[in-house]
C-alpha positions in Angstrom: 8.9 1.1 -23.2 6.3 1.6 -20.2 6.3 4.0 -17.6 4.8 2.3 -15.1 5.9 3.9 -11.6 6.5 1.7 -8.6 3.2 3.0 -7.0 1.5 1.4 -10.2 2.9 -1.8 -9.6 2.1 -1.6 -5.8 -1.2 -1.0 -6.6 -1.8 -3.7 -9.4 0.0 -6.4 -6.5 -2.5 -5.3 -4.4 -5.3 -5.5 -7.0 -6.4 -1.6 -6.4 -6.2 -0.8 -10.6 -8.8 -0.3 -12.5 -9.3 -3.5 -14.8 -7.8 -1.7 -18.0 -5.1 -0.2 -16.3 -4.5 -4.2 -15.0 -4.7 -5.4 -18.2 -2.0 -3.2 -19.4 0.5 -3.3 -16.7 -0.1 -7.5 -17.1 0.8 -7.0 -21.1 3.7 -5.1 -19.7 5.2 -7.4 -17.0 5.0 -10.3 -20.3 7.7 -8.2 -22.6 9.3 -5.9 -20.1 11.8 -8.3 -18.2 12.9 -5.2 -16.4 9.3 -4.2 -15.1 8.7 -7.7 -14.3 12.0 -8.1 -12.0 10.9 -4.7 -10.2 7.1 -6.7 -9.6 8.7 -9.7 -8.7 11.0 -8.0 -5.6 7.6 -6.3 -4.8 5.3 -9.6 -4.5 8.4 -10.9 -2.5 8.4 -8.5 0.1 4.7 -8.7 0.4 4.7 -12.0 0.7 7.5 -12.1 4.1 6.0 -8.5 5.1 2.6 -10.7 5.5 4.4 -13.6 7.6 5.5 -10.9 10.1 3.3 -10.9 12.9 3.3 -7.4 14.3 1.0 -5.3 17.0 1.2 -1.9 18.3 2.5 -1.5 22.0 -0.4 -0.4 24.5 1.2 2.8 24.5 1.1 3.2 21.0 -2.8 2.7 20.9 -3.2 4.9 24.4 -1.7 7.7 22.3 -4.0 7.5 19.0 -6.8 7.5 21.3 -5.9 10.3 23.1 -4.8 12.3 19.7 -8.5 11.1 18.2 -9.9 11.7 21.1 -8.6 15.7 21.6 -9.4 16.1 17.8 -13.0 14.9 18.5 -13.2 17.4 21.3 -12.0 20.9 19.4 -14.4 19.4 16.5 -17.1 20.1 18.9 -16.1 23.0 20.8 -18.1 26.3 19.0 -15.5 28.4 18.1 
């Protein structure tokens, strides 16, 4: 049995694992049918998450400038 969390697996479908920790959540998803089915729902919602075409609204993007652009500003007041 492996106890691979779901962030594990999140971060091998994304290839973020270190090459040994790769190699032994690929050795897992080849015996563990259960581990694999978990992957496989993962890779599936990547793959229509990445067919989505999405954008922020101007107002969005207005706002994280503004929130980036007030943190700048008590970065450089002296205190």
């Amino acid at each position: 049995m492996h106890n691979f969390t779901p962030e594990d697996l999140l971060l091998y479908l994304y290839n973020e694992t270190s090459p040994a920790r790769s190699a032994e959540i690929k050795a897992a998803l080849e015996t563990d049918w259960s581990l694999r089915e978990k992957f496989e729902t993962m890779s599936a919602a990547q793959q229509k998450l990445e067919k989505v075409k999405m954008s922020p609204s101007q107002q969005t993007i207005d706002s994280i400038l503004n929130y980036a652009e007030k943190a700048v500003g008590e970065l450089s007041t002296p205190v």
